[in-house]
C-alpha positions as CSV (number, residue, x, y, z in Angstrom):
1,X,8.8,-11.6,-10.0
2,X,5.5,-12.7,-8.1
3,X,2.8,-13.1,-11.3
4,X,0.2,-12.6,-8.2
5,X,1.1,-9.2,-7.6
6,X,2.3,-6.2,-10.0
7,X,6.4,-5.2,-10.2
8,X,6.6,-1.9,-9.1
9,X,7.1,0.6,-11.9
10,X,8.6,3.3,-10.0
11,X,11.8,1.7,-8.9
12,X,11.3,-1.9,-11.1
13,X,12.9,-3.9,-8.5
14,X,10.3,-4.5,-5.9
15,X,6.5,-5.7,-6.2
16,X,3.4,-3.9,-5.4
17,X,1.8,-5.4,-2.5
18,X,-1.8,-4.9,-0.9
19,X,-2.7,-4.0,2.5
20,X,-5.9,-4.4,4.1
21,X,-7.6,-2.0,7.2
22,X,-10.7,-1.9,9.5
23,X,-13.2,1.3,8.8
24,X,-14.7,3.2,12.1
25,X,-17.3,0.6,12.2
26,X,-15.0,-2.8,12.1
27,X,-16.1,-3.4,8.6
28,X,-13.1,-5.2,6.6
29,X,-11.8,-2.7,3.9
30,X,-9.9,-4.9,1.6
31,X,-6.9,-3.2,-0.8
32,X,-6.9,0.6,1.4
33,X,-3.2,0.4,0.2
34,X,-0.6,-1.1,-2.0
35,X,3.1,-0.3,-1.0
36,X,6.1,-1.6,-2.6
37,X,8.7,-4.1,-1.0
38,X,11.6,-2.5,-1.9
39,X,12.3,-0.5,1.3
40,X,15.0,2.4,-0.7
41,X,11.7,2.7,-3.0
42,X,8.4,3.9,-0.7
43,X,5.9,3.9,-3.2
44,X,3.0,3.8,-1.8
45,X,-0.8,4.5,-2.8
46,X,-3.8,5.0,0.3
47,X,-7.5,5.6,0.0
48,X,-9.0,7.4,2.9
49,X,-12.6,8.4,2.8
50,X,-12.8,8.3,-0.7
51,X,-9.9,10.1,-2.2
52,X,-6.0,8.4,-3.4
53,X,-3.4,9.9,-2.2
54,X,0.3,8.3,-2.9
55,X,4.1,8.8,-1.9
56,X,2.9,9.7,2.1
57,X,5.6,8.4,4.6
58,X,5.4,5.0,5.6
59,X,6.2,4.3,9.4
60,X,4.6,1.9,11.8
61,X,1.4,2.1,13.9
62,X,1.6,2.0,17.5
63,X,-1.4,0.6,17.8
């Protein structure tokens, strides 16, 4: 397990790991999400404008 970064505890087999963003401005948001490596697992937590939300889908930006 990576001591750097929490095991996951919904599925205990992958590790939580953070994800950073831009805001509308370009500032840096640092930790918007933290999503799980263990791709049969999903788990996932967001913040957007101030409120959590966990377990959305999890699917590539075409950006």
């Amino acid at each position: 397990m990576d001591k750097a970064h929490p095991q996951c505890l919904k599925c205990n087999v992958g590790i939580l790991v953070p994800l950073s963003d831009y805001g509308r401005d370009g500032a840096s948001i640092r930790y918007k999400a933290w999503v799980c490596t263990n791709p049969e697992c999903g788990f996932n937590l967001r913040i957007d404008n101030g409120e959590i939300s966990r377990g959305r889908e999890i699917r590539e930006s075409n950006k």
